[in-house]
Biotite code that builds the C-alpha atoms (Angstrom):
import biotite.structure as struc

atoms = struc.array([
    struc.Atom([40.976, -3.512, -36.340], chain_id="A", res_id=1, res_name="UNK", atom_name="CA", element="C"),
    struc.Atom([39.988, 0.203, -37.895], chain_id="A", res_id=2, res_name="UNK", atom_name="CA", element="C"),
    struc.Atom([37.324, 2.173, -36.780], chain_id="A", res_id=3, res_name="UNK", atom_name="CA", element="C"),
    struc.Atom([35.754, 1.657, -40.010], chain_id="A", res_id=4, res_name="UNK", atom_name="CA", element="C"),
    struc.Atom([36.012, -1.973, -40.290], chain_id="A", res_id=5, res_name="UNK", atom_name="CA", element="C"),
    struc.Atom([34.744, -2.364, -36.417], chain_id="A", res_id=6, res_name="UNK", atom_name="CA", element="C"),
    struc.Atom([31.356, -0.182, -37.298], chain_id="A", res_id=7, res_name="UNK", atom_name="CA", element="C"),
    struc.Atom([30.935, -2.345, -40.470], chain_id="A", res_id=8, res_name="UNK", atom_name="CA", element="C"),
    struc.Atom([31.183, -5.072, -38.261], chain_id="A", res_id=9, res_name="UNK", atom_name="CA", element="C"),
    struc.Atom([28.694, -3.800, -35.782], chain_id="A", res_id=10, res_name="UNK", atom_name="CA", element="C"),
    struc.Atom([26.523, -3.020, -38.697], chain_id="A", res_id=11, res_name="UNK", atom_name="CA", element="C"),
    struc.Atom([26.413, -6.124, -39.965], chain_id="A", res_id=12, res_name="UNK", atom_name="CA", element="C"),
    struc.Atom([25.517, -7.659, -36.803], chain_id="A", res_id=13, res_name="UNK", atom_name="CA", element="C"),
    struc.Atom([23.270, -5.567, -35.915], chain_id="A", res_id=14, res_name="UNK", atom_name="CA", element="C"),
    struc.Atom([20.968, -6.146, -39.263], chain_id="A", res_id=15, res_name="UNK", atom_name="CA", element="C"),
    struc.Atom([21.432, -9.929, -38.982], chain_id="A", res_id=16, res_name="UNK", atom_name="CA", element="C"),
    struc.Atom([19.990, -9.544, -35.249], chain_id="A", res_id=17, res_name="UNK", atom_name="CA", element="C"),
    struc.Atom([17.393, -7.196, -36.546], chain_id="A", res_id=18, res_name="UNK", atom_name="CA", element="C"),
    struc.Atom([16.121, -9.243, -39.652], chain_id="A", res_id=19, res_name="UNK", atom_name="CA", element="C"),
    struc.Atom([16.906, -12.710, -38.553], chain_id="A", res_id=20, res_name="UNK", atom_name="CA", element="C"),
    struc.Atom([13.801, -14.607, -37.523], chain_id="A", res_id=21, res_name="UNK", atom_name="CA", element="C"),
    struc.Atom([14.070, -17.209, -35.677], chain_id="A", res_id=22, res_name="UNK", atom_name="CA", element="C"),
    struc.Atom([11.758, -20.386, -35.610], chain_id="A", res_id=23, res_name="UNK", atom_name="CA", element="C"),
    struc.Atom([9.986, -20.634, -32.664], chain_id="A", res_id=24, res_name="UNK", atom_name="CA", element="C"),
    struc.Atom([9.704, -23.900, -31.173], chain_id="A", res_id=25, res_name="UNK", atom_name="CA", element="C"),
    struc.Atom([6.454, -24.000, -29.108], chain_id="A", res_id=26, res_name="UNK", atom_name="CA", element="C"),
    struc.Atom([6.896, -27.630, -27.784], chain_id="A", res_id=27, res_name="UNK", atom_name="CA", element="C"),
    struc.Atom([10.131, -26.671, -25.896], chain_id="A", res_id=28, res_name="UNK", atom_name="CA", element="C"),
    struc.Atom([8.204, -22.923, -24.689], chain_id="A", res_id=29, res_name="UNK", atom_name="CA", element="C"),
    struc.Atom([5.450, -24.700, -23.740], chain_id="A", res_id=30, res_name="UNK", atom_name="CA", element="C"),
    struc.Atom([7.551, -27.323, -21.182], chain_id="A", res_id=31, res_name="UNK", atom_name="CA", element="C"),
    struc.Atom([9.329, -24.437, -19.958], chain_id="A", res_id=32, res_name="UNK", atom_name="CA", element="C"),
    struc.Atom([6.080, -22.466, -19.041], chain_id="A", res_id=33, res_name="UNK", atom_name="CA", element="C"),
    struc.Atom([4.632, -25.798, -17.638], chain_id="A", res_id=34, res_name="UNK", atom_name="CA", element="C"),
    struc.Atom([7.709, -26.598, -15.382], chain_id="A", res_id=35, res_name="UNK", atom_name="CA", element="C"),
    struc.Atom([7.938, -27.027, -12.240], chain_id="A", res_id=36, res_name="UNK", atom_name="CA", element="C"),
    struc.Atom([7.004, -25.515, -9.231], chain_id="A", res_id=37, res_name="UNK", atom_name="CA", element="C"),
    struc.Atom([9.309, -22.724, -7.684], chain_id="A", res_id=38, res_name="UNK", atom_name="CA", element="C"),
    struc.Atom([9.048, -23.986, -4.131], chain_id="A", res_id=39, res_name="UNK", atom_name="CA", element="C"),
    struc.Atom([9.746, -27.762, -5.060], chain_id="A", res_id=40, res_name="UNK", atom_name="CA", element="C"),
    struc.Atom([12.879, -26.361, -7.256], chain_id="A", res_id=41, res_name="UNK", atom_name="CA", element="C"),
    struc.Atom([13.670, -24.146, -4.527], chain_id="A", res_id=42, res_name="UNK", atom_name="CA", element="C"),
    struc.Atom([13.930, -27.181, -1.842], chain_id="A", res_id=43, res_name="UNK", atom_name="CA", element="C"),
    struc.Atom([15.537, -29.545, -4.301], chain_id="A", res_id=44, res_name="UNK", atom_name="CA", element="C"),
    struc.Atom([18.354, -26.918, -4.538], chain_id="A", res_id=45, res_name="UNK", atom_name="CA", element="C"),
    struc.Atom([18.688, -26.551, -0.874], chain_id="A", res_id=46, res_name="UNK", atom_name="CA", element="C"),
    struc.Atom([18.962, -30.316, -0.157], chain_id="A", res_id=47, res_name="UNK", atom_name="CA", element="C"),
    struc.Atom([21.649, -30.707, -2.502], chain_id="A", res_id=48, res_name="UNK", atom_name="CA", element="C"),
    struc.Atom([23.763, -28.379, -0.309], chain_id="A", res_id=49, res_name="UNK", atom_name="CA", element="C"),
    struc.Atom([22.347, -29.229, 3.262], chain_id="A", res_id=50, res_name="UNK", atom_name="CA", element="C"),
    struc.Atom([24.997, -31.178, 3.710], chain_id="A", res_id=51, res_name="UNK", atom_name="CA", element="C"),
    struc.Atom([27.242, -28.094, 3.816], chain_id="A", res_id=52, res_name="UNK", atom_name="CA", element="C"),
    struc.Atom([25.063, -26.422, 6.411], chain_id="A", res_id=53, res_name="UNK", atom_name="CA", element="C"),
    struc.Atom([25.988, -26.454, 9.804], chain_id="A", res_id=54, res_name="UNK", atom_name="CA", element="C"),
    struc.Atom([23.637, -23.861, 11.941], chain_id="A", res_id=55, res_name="UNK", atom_name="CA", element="C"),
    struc.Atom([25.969, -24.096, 14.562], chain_id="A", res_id=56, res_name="UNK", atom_name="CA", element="C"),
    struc.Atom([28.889, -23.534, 12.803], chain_id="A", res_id=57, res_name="UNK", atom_name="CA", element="C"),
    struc.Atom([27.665, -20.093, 11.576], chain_id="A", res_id=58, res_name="UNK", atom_name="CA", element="C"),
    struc.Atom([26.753, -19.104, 14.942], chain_id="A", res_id=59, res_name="UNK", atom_name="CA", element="C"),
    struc.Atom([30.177, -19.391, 16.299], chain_id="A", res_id=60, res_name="UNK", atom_name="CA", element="C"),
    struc.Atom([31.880, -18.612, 12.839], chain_id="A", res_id=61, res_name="UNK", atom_name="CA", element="C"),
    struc.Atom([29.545, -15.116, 13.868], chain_id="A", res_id=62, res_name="UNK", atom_name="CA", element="C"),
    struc.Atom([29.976, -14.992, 17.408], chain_id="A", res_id=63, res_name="UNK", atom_name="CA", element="C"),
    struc.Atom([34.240, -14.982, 16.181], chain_id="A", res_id=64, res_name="UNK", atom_name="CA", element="C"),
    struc.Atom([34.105, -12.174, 13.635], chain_id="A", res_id=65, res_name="UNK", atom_name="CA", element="C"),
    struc.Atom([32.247, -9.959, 16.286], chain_id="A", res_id=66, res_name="UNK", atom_name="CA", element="C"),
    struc.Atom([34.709, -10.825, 18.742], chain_id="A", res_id=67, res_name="UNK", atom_name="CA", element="C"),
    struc.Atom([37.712, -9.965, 15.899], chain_id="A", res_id=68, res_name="UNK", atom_name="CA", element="C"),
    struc.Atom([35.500, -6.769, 14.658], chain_id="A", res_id=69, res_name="UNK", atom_name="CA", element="C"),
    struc.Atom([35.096, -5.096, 18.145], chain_id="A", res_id=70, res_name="UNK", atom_name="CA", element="C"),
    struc.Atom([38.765, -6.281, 19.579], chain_id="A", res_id=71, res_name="UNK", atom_name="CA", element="C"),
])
């Protein structure tokens, strides 16, 4: 595509983003502000994975890479 035809482009999209108006739907804005906690989200996001964490594992998985670094 030409310069000329990529800035008309650009243009274009530019006044639709500028102009366009878009409806606002308070119902949905209003469930989003409402929402949940952060903490309760943030625990129901760490139980999903706490199956995947192994304290130990990361200790030693540490403990090896120290070993590796320093050798």
């Amino acid at each position: 595509m030409g310069r000329g035809r990529q800035k008309a482009k650009h243009t274009k999209v530019a006044r639709e983003l500028k102009y366009n108006v878009p409806e606002t739907n308070y119902e949905q804005l209003q469930r989003e502000l409402q929402g949940s906690s952060p903490a309760s989200h943030e625990e129901d996001e760490l139980s999903k994975w706490s199956e995947y964490l192994d304290d130990e594992s990361a200790e030693e998985d540490a403990e090896d890479y120290d070993h590796r670094r320093f050798a």
